[in-house]
N, C-alpha and C positions, 0 to 999 in steps of 0.2 A: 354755678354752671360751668366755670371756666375750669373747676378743680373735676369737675365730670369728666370733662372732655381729654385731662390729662389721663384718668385712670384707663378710659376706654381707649387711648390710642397707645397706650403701654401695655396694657392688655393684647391688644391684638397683634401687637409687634413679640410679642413672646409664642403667640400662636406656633406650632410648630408646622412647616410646610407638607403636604401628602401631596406626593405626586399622582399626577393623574392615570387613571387604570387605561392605557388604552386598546384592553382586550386583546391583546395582541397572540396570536396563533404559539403558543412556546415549545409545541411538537417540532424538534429540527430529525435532519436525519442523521439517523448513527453516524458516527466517527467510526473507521475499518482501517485497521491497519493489514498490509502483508508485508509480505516475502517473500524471496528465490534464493533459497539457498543447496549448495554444490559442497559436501562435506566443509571445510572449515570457512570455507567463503558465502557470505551472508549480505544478499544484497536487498534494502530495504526499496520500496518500490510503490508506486503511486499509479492507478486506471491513466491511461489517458482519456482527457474528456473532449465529448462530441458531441452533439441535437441530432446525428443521423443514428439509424441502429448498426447494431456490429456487422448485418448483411451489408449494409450501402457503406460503411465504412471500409469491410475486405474487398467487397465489388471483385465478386468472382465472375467469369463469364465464359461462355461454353456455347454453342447455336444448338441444343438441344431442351430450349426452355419455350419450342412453341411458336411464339408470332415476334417477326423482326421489331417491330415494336415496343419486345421484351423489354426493359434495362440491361438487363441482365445477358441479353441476345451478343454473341459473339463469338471469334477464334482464336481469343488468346489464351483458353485452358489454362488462366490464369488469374493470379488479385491486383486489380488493376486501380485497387484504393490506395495502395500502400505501395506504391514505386519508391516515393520518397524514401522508406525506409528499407527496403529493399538495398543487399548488397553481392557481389558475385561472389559462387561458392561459400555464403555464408548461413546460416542458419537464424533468424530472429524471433524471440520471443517477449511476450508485450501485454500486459492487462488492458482491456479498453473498457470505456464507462458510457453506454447511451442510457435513449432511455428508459429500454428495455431489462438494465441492469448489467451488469459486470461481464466481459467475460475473457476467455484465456486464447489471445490469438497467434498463431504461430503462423511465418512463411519463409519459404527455402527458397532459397535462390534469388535470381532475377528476372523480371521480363524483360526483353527486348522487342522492339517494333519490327525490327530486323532481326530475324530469327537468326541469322548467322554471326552477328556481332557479338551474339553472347558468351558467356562459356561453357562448356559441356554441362549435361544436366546430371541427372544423379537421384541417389539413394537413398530415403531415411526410415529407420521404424522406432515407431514409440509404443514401449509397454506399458500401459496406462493404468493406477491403480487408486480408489481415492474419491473417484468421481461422487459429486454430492446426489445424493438419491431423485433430487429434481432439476434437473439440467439438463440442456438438450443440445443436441446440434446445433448451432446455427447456419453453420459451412463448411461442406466437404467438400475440400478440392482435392479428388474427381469425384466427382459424383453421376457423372453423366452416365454411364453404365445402366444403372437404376432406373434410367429416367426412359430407355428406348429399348426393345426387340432386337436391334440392328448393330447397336454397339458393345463391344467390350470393353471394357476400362484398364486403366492400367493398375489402378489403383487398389490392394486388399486393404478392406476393414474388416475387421472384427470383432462383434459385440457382443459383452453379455447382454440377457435380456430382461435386464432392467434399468440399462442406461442406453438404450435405443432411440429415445425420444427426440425426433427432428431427425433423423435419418430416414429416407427415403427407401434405405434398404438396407442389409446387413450379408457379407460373405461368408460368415458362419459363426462357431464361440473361442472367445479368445482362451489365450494359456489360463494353467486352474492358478484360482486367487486375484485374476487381473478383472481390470473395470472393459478392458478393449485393447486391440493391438491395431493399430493404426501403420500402414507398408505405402510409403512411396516412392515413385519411378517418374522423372519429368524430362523432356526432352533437352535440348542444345535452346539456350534462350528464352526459356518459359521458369514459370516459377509454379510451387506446390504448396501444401499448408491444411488450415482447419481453425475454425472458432467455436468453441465451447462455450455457450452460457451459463453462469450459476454458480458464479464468486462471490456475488454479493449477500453472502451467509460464511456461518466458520465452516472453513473448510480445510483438508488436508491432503492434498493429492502427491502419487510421487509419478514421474516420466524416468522410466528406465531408457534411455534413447541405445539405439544402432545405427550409426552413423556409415555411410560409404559400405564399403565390403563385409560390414558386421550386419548388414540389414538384411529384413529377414523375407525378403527378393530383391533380386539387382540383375537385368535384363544382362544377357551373357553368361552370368557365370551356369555352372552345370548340379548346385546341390538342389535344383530341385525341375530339374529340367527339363519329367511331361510331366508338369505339372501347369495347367494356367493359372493364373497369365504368363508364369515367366517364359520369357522367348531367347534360348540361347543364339540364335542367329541374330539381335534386332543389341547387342552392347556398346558400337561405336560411340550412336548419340546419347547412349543416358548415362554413360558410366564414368561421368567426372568425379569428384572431391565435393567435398562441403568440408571446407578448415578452421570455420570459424562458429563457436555458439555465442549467440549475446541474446543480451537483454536489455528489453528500450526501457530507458526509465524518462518519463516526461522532466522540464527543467524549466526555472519562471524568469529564466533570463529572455528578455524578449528581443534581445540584439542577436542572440543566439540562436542555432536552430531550436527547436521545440523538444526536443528530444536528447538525449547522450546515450551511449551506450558502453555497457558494458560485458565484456567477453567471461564466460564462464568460463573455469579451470581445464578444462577437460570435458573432449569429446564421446567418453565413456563411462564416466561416475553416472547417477542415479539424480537428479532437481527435484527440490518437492517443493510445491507452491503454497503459500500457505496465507490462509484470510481469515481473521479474528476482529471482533468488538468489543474482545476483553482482554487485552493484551496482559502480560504478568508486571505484578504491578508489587511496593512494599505492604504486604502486613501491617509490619510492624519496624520498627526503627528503633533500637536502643543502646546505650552507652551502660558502658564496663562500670564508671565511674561519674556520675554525673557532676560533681564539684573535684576538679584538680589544682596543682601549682602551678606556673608557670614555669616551659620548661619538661613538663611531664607531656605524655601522649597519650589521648582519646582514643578508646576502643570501643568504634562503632559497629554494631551487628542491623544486619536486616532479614528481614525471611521476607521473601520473595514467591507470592500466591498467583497460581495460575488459573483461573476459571476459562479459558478458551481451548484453543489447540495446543498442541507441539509448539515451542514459539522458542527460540534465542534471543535472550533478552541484554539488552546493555545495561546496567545499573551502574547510576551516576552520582558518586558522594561530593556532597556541595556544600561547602560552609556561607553561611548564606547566599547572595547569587551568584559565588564561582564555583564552577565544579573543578576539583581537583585531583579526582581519578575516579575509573570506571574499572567496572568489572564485567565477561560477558560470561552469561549464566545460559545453559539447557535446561528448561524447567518444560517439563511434561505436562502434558493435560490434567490436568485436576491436581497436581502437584504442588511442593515447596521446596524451594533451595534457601541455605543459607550464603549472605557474602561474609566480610568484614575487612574493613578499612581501619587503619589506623592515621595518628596525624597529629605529631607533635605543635603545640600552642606557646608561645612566649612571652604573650603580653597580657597582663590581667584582664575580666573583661566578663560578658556575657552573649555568647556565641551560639547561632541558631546552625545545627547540624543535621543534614538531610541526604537522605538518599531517594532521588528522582526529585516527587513532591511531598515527600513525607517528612517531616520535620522533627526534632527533638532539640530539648536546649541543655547548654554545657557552657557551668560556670568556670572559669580559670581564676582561683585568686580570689584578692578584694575587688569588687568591678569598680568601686568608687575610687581606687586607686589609680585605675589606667590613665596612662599619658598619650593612648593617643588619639586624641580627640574628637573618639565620638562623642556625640550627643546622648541625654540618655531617652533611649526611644518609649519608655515606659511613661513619660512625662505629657496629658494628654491634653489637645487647647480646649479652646472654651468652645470650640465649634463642636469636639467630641462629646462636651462632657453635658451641654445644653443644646439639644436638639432643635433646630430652627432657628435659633437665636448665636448667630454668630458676629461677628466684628462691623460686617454693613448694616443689618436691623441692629445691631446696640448703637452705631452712631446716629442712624433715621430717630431712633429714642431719643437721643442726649440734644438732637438738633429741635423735636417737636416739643419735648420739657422746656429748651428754652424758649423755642417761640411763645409757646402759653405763658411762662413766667414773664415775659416784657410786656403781655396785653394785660397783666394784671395791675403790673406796676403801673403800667399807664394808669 
């Protein structure tokens, strides 16, 4: 009996453990990466995130939405979610993330409470091109035009008429090839802007912007001047500067403000925004030479496959976990580039070579030679090699073998 009881608890101590299933939902959602990039400057860039939608988030407000009641109800012809980010004469552009999904929000200038503290308002137009086939308005500041009989706007949009969706109205069709031309005029103290839904898919958009006296109306000047809305007697108050373009990029320092920013190059190049789920990524990974001497140098190639958008890609050659140089690559929609790194080796050995998370391995030499002391990682425990039976069930064995052996001998 006694010798039963040995086999059945050594038995079951070899048992291998299953973890338990606990159905767990494994659907997550896509990973998206973007971008803003301004010909050689390429800034990587993250939604900010929120539980309100991108309406209550810009909180535009205008007294032409009906009953004081509104939320919405007001006279600051302005966004009055985003003060914090708001700066004078500046330009801000920003991805935001509710739960309505992604979208692209822009705002000019500043409010102020006091309308005279401010600084002169001003000019911007955007030639829009890009726009993803299901995306819509979510905020036109002005819009109010649209909404009454009574008022005029300052404000021209321009749409084609397939990217109308959430506008309340349209001024007529934009230039040929454009998605929309977007004209704003704001006063001394007030701010202007717009949010686009329908990032959160690959997308590729470009913003031709006219900044200040390049826009394409600016209350005062005379090139189009019976034409409405522009009003050449009404220049004083709207005809400031905007000297600065940035882009808010979110930041997880919490000592920090929430945000950083950064100023694009230039008030007149072309930004295209760009949102993928498949960023370009390696093929393939491979070496000139897979066994060298020490001393000799490794020539590594990669082709670099693009299944999403337009995308500027870094690729990052890494000999095990350090990377030691990158390369930035243009690889087009549906495309392949190649890179190639080299990288002289001096110690014998056997070295895992990667570009991003791709891997390949490169012997130098005798590896049993090396002096400098690694371990050889090819060498696997007994946890590897006997599943469920590692080092605590073999001592639970060696301890329950004994105990039965002493009740025997007794």
């Amino acid at each position: 009996m006694s010798g039963i009881l040995v086999v059945l608890m050594i038995t079951a101590l070899f048992v291998p453990v299953v973890a338990a299933d606990n159905h767990e939902d494994e659907s997550e959602t896509t990973e998206r990466s973007y971008q803003i990039v301004q010909g050689d400057q390429v800034i990587p860039v993250e939604p900010m995130q929120g539980d309100e939608s991108v309406e209550e988030f810009y909180d535009y407000r205008h007294p032409h939405v009906g009953s004081r009641d509104n939320p919405s109800w007001g006279r600051s012809f302005s966004s009055m979610g985003t003060t914090d980010i708001q700066q004078d004469d500046t330009s801000a552009l920003m991805l935001y993330e509710g739960p309505d999904g992604v979208s692209l929000v822009a705002v000019h200038d500043k409010y102020y409470e006091e309308q005279a503290e401010g600084t002169t308002g001003g000019s911007v137009s955007w030639t829009v091109s890009g726009l993803p086939e299901d995306g819509e308005w979510a905020v036109i500041d002005d819009e109010y035009g649209w909404l009454t009989e009574n008022e005029t706007k300052d404000d021209i949009f321009l749409l084609d008429s397939d990217h109308q969706a959430g506008a309340p109205g349209n001024d007529g069709a934009p230039p040929s090839g454009a998605d929309a031309l977007l004209s704003w005029v704001w006063l001394t103290g007030r701010s202007d802007g717009v949010a686009y839904r329908g990032l959160d898919q690959d997308v590729s958009m470009t913003i031709e912007p006219s900044f200040n006296s390049r826009s394409y109306h600016r209350y005062g000047d005379q090139r189009r001047a019976d034409e409405l809305p522009d009003r050449p007697d009404r220049g004083e108050r709207y005809n400031g500067t905007i000297d600065d373009w940035q882009v808010i990029v979110p930041t997880e320092d919490e000592e920090e403000e929430a945000f950083s920013r950064v100023s694009l190059d230039s008030l007149n190049e072309p930004v295209d925004i760009r949102s993928t789920s498949s960023p370009p990524a390696p093929r393939s990974v491979s070496l000139e030479n897979e066994n060298i001497e020490p001393g000799e140098t490794a020539q590594v190639t990669a082709v670099i496959e693009n299944n999403g958008v337009d995308w500027i890609h870094d690729a990052s050659f890494r000999v095990g976990d350090t990377e030691l140089d990158s390369q930035t690559v243009t690889v087009p929609a549906g495309e392949e580039r190649t890179v190639e790194f080299s990288q002289e080796f001096t110690e014998p050995g056997v070295y895992e070579i990667g570009v991003d998370d791709t891997q390949t391995t490169l012997t130098v030499g005798d590896p049993e030679s090396t002096t400098n002391g690694d371990t050889d990682d090819s060498t696997e425990s007994t946890d590897e090699q006997v599943p469920g039976f590692g080092p605590v069930t073999a001592l639970v064995a060696v301890v329950a073998v004994t105990i039965v052996a002493r009740r025997q001998a007794t």
